[in-house]
N, C-alpha and C positions, 0 to 999 in steps of 0.2 A: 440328614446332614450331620447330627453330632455325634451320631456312632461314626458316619465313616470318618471323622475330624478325628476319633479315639483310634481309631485303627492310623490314621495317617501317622502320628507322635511317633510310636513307638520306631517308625520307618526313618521320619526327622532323626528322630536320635542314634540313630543306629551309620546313618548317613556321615552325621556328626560326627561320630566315635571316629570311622572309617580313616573320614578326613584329617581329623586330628593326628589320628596314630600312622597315616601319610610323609604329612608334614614332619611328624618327628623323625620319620626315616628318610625324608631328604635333606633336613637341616645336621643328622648324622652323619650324613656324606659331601657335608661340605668343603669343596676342594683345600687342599694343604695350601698355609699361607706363610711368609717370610716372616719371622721372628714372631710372637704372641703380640699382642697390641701394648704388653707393660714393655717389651724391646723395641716396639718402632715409635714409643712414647719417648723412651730415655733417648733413643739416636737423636731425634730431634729435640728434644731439649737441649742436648750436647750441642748442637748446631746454633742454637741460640747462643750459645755462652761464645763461639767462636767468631762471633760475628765484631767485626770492629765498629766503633763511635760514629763511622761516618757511614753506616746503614740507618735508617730512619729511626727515630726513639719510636715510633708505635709500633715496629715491627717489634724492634728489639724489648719491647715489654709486652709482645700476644704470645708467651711459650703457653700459657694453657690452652689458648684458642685452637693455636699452632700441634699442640699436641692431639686435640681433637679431632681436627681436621685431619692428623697424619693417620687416620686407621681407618680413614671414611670407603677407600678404595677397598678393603674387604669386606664392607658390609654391602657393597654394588654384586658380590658374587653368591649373595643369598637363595636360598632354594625358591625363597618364595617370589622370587622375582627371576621368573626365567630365562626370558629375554635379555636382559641386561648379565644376566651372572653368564651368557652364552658368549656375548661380545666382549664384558668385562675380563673375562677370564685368563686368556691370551696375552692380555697385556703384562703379565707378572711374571714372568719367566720366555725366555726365547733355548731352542735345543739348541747349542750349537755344532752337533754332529752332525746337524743337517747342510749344514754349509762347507763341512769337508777341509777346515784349517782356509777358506779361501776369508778375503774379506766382508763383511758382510753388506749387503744392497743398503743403497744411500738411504732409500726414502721405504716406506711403508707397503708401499703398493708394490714397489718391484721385491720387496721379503715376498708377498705374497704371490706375485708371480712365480720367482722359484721355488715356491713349493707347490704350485701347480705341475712344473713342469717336472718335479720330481715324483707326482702322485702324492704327496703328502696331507695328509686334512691338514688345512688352512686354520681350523679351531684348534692344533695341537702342535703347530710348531714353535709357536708364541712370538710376539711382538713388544718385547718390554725395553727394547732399546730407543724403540720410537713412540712407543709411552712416554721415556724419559725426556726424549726431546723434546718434544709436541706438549708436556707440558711444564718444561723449562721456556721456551717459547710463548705460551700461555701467561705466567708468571711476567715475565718482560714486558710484554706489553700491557698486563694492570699494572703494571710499575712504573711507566710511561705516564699513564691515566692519574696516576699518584701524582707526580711534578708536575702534567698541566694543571690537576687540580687539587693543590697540594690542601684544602680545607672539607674534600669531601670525605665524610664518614663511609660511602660509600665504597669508593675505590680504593681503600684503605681496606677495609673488613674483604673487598675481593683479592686483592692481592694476596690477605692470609689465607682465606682460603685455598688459592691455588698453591701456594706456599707451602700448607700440610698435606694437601694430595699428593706433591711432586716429591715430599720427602719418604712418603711412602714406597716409591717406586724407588727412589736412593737406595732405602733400607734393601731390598729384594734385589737390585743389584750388586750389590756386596756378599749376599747368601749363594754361594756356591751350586749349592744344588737347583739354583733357579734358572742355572744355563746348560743343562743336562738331560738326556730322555729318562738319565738313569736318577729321578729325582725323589723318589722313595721306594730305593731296592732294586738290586741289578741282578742280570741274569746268573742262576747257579743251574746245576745239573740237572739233565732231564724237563727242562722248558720250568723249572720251578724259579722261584724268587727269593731272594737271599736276604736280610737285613729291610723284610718290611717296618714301614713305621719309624725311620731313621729320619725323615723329612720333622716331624712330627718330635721328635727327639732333640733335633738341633734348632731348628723352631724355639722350644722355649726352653733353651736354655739362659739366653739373658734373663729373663722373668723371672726362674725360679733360682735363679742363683746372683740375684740382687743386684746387677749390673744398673749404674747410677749415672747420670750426667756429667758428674762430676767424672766418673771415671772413662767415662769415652770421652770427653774434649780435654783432657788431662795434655797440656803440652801443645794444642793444637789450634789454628788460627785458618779462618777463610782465607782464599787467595781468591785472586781472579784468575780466569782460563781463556787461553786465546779460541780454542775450538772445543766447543760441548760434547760436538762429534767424536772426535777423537777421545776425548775425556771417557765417554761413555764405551766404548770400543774396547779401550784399553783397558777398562776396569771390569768390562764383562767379560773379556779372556783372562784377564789375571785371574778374575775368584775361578773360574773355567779350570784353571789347572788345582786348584784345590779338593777338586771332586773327589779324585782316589784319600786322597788324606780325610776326609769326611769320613768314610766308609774305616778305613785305619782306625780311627777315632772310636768309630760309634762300636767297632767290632771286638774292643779293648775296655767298652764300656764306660768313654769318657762325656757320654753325653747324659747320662742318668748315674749308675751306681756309683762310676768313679770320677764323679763333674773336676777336680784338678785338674786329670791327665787331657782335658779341654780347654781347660779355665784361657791360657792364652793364646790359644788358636782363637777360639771364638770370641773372644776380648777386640784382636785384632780388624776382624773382620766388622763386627758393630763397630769399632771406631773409623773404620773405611765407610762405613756407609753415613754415617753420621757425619767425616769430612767432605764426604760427597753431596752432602745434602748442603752444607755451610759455603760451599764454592760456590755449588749453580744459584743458590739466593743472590749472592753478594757478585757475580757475573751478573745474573739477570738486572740486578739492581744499578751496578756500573753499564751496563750494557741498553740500557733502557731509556736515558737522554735523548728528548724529543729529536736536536738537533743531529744524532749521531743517525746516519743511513741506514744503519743494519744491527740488527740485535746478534746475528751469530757470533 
């Protein structure tokens, strides 16, 4: 038994190696995400600052919680958790050339009906507008749980939580390239790919070019929103038409050697997503009164 115990090890270890050097090639290829986690930290901090007196003082003193929480939806699309990073994934960008300029389906289920009916994989046409809803939604109703019970630590610390998730998905609506098939690199000649790595590019340029809280809520106040829907709609065709400008951008080298000739495109767009995040709080939070019928 202890010779074949000597022979097994070297098998363990080698096992080991295998796996490890595995893993380090699927956390490699970890899908492309909206801004680096220091830009979807700033959008939401900014959001905090926009928020007025008459949103709750615990909210309006969790930005570091809030911050937290806002990058937790990228770490769900981990290599090492396959399952989740399958369904998660989806949620962070929607094509919209798959819908052909028409309106896009109300609810979640019929997105994914028509892309059955288009033969499309259901895992890659994305769903991130019903992300956003579903958890503005989310958010509303711990906000409810809040005023019935306005002394519990509990529903308090959930409400931020959902808080930071939902600004997460804010940020990723605002990034252009997250409503496009063409989201790192478009067709060039001969079936080849033109401006790989431009997702990845624009991604972090808030981060590495020190984009501050202060400078995205610079001027800017939550409002309330009569329809989230619409809200949402509107704001994922608007970044929608910025796509070619992206590519302008990245192909003039304003996204790395010559970050100026970007500086306030991409200014603009973090401050969209960060106003975007500062609305649906402070809608969900007016919207969320026991006695009011409907949180839409």
């Amino acid at each position: 038994m202890p010779r074949l115990a000597s022979l097994r090890r070297p098998l363990v270890f080698a096992i080991l190696a295998l796996s490890l050097a595995a893993t380090g090639i699927l956390l490699a290829q970890r899908p492309a995400r909206a801004w680096w986690s220091g830009g979807h930290k700033a959008c939401t901090a900014a959001a905090v600052k926009m928020l007025p007196d008459d949103m709750p003082e615990f909210f309006r003193n969790a930005t570091d919680e809030l911050c937290e929480m806002c990058v937790e939806p990228d770490e769900w699309k981990s290599a090492t958790a396959p399952r989740l990073k399958a369904s998660e994934a989806p949620e962070h960008f929607i094509d919209l050339e798959h819908f052909e300029g028409k309106p896009l389906p109300r609810h979640r289920f019929d997105a994914l009906k028509h892309y059955a009916s288009k033969n499309i994989d259901m895992a890659k046409g994305g769903t991130l507008p019903y992300a956003l809803e579903e958890g503005y939604e989310r958010l509303a109703l711990a906000f409810r749980q809040v005023r019935i019970y306005p002394e519990s630590a509990g529903a308090k610390h959930r409400a931020i939580v959902y808080a930071g998730w939902l600004a997460h998905y804010c940020g990723d609506l605002a990034m252009p390239l997250h409503s496009t098939v063409n989201y790192d690199g478009k067709p060039g000649a001969n079936g080849t790919v033109i401006q790989k790595g431009i997702h990845a590019r624009l991604d972090s340029y808030p981060e590495k070019n020190g984009f501050t809280p202060e400078m995205l809520a610079e001027k800017q106040k939550a409002g309330r929103r009569r329809s989230i829907w619409i809200l949402i709609e509107e704001t994922i065709n608007e970044s929608h038409t910025h796509v070619e400008k992206c590519y302008e951008l990245d192909e003039a080298g304003g996204f790395d050697k010559e970050p100026e000739k970007a500086k306030e495109f991409v200014l603009a767009r973090a401050r969209l997503g960060a106003k975007l995040t500062a609305d649906l709080w402070y809608t969900a939070w007016e919207k969320s009164d026991p006695g009011k019928a409907t949180i839409k």
